[in-house]
C-alpha positions in Angstrom: 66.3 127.8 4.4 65.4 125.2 1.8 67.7 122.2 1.2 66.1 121.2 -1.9 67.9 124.4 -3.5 66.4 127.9 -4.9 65.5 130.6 -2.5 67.7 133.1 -1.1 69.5 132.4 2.2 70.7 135.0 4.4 73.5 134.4 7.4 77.6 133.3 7.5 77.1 130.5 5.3 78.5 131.2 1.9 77.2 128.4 0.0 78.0 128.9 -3.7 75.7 127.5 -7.1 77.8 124.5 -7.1 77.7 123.6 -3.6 74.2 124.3 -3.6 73.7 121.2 -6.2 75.8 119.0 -4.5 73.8 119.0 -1.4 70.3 118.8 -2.8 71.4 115.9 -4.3 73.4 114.8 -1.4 69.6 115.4 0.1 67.7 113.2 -2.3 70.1 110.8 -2.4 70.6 110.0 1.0 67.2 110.9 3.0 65.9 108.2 2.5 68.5 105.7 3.9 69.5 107.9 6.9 65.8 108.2 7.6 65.7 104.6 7.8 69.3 103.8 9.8 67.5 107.0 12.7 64.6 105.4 12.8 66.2 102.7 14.4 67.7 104.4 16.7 65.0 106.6 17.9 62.9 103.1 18.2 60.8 104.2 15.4 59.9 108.0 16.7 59.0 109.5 12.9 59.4 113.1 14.8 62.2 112.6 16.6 64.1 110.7 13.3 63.3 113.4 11.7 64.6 115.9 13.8 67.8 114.3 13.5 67.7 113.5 9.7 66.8 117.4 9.5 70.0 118.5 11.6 72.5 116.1 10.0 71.2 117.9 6.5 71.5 121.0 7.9 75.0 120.6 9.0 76.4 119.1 5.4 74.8 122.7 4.5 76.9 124.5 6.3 79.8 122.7 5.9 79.3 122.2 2.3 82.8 123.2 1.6 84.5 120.9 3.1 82.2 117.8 1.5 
């Protein structure tokens, strides 16, 4: 699964063209912040932020829909 758009992607999620360009640049757009914001709350953990930045992405992918 890439988030950063091309590829194919297999699975229940029926993300279309569009949607697809909505959340890579939901992805560039925003990475960086929220990257910033978990590190906080992880107190600082680069792995464990990432993690989290990596599920929240994940997530607005499969609910790109409703964004």
């Amino acid at each position: 699964m890439s988030l950063l758009g091309g590829g194919f992607r297999s699975g229940p999620v029926g993300v279309t063209g569009g949607e697809d360009a909505i959340i890579t640049a939901l992805y560039q757009t925003y990475r960086a912040p929220l990257m910033a914001f978990v590190l906080r709350l992880t107190d600082g953990d680069p792995h464990r932020a990432e993690d989290v930045v990596q599920e929240t992405m994940v997530r607005a992918w499969r609910e790109a829909s409703r964004l």
